[in-house]
C-alpha positions as CSV (number, residue, x, y, z in Angstrom):
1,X,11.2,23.9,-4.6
2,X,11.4,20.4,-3.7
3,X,7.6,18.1,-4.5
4,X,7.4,14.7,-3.9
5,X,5.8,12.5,-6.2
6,X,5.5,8.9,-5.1
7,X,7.7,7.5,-1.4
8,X,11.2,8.2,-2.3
9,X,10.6,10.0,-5.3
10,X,11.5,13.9,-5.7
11,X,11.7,16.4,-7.7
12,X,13.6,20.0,-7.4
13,X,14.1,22.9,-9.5
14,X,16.9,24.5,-9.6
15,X,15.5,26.9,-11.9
16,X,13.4,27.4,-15.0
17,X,15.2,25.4,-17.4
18,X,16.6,22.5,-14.8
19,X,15.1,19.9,-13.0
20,X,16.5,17.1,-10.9
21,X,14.6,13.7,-10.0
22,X,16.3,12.4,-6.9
23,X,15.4,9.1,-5.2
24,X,15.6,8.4,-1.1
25,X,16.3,4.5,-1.8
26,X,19.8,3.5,-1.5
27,X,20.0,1.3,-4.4
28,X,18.8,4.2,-6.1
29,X,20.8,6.9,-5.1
30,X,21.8,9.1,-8.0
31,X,20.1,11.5,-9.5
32,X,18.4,12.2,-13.4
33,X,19.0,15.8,-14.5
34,X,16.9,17.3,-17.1
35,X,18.0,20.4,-19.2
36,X,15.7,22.4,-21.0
37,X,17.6,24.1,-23.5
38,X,16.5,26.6,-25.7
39,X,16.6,23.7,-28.9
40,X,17.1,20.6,-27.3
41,X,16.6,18.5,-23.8
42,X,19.6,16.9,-22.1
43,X,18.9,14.3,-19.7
44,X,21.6,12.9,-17.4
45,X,21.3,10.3,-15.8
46,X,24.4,7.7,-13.8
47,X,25.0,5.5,-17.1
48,X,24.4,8.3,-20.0
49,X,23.3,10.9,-21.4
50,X,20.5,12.1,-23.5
51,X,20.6,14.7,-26.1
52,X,16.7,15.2,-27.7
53,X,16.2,17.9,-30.7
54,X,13.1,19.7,-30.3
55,X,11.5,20.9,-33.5
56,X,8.1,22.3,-33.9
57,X,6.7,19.2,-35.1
58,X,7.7,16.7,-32.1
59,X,5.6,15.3,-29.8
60,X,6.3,13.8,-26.2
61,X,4.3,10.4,-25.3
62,X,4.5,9.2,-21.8
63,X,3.5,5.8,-20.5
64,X,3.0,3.9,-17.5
65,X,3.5,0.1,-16.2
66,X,3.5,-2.1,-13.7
67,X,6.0,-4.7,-12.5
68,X,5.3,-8.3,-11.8
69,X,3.8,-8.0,-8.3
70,X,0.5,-5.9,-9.2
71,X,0.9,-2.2,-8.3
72,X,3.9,-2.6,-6.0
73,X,6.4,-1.5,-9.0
74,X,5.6,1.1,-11.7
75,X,7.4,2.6,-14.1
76,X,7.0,5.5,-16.3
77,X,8.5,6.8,-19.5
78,X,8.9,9.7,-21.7
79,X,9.5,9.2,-25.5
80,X,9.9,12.5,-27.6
81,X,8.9,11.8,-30.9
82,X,10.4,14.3,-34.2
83,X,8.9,12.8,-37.7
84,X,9.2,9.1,-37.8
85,X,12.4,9.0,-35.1
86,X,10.9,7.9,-31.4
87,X,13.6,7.8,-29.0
88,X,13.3,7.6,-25.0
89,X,13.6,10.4,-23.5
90,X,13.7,9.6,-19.6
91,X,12.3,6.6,-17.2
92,X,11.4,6.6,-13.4
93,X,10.3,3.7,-11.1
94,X,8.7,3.5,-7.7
95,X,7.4,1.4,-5.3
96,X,3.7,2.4,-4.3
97,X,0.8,0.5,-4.1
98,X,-2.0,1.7,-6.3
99,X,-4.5,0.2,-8.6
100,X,-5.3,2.9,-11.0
101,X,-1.9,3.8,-12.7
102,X,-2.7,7.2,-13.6
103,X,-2.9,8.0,-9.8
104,X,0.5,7.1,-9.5
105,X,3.2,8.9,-8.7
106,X,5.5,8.1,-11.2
107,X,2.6,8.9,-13.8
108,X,2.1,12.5,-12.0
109,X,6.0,13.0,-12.0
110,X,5.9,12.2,-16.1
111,X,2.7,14.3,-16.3
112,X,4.3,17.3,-14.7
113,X,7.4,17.4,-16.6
114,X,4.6,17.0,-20.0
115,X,3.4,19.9,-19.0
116,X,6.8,21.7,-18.6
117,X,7.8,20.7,-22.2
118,X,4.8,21.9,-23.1
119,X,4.9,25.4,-21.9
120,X,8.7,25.7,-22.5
121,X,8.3,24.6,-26.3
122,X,4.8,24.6,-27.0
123,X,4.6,20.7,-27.9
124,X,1.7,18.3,-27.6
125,X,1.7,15.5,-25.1
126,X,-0.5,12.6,-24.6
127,X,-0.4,8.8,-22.9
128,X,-0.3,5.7,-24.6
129,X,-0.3,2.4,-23.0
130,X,2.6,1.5,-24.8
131,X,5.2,3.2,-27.4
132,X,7.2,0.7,-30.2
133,X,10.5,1.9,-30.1
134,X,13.4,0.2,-32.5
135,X,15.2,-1.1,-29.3
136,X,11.9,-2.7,-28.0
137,X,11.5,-4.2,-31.4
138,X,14.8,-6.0,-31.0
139,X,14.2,-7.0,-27.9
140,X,10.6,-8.7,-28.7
141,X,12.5,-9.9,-32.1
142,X,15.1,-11.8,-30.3
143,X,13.1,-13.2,-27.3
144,X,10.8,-15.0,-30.3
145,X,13.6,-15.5,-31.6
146,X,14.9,-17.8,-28.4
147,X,11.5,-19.2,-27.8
148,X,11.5,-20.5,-31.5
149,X,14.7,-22.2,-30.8
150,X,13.7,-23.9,-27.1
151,X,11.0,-25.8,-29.5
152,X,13.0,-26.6,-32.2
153,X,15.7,-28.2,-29.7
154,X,12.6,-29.8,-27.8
155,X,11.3,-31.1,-30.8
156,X,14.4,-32.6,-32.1
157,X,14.8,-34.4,-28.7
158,X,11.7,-35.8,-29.1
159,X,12.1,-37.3,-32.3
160,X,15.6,-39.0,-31.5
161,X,14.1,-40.5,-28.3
162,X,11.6,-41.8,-30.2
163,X,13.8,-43.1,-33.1
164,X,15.7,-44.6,-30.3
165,X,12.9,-46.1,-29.0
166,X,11.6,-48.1,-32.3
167,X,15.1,-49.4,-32.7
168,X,14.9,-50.7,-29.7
169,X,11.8,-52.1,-28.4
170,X,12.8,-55.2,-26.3
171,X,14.8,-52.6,-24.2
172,X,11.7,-50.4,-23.3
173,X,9.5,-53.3,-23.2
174,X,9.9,-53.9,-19.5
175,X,9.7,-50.3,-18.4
């Protein structure tokens, strides 16, 4: 069975426990496999590969965003969550204009396969606007990190200019 979620966004069954997310666009061309094993999900996808234990404490979050240009790109996630461990599961993207992001179809897509983990291995899902992961961490970390040293650069430029400056004042007196 083939449903499509969002314009160029598909999904098919091959059975039960497999289920393949295909995209029309060219630049997106591959597709993302997901495995429901009987202990763990695989995902697959062209750069890697996923392997998610599923124990009877995990839970699966799924979110949904929006690229710069408002409600043109959006993007939805599924983390799987087992203790304190949070670790990304899958990610699709679309291009479809709609306001309200949880009439999406990226957000249906995520919802759907929620569901499916949810009657394959009886685990809770629910949406949050946004999931702290340790990668996202380093990313946040390290872009303060490069803002914090644009000013200091900028700041230190300042002061030499102006250092320069009081040295020299018959120089800058005409300008």
């Amino acid at each position: 069975m083939i449903i499509q979620f969002a314009p160029g966004l598909f999904l098919r069954e091959e059975n039960d426990d497999i289920l393949i997310v295909s995209y029309e666009n060219p630049m997106l061309s591959f597709e993302k496999t997901i495995h429901l094993n009987s202990k763990a999900i695989i995902h697959n996808d062209h750069l890697k590969t996923n392997i998610v234990d599923i124990r009877s404490d995990s839970l699966v979050f799924i979110t949904i965003n929006q690229g710069s240009p408002r409600g043109i790109n959006t993007c939805s996630e599924i983390y799987v969550k087992n203790a304190e461990e949070i670790c990304l599961l899958c990610s699709f993207r679309a291009f479809e204009q709609v306001n309200d992001l949880r009439k999406t179809g990226c957000y249906k897509l995520t919802e759907y396969i929620a569901n499916r983990l949810k009657d394959k291995y009886g685990i809770e899902w629910e949406y949050k606007i946004s999931v702290d992961t340790p990668e996202k961490e380093k990313q946040f970390n390290m872009s303060v990190f490069i803002i914090i040293l644009t000013l200091i650069v900028i700041f230190v430029l300042i002061y030499y200019r102006l250092k320069y400056d009081m040295n020299h004042p018959k120089i800058n007196s005409s300008r």
